[in-house]
C-alpha positions, 0 to 999 in steps of 0.5 A: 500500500502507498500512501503520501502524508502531508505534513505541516510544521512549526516555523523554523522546524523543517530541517529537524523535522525531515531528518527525523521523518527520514529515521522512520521505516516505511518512508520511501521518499520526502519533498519539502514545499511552498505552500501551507502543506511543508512536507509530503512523506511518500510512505509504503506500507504492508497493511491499514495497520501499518500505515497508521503506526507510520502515521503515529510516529510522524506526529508524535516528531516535535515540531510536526502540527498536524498531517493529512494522509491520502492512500493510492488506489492506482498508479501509472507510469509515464515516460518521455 
């Protein structure tokens, strides 16, 4: 299962807040951003079970505000 985890962080947080979210298993990649949403957390997880522990840990980093999750239902390739 692969969910992206949106992520808003305390001023002056990001850095610290990346480097802990990169610790936890399950995170495949991070992209921090512009905008209202600071991060998103590409996530890949065996079960609903899973991804809520995922989910857990990264609110639980000092720093993090809140989350918002979305789960993919289908993915597609593009090339070119």
């Amino acid at each position: 299962m692969l969910a992206f985890v949106f992520v808003r962080v305390e001023t002056d947080m990001g850095s610290r807040v990346i480097s802990e979210i990169s610790k936890i298993e399950g995170v495949r990649e991070i992209y921090e951003l512009t905008g209202d949403i600071d991060i998103i957390a590409k996530v890949e997880a065996e079960n609903m079970d899973e991804l809520s522990k995922i989910i857990f840990n990264i609110r639980e980093i000092e720093g993090v505000q809140g989350t918002d999750t979305r789960i993919v239902l289908a993915s597609l390739s593009v090339e070119g």
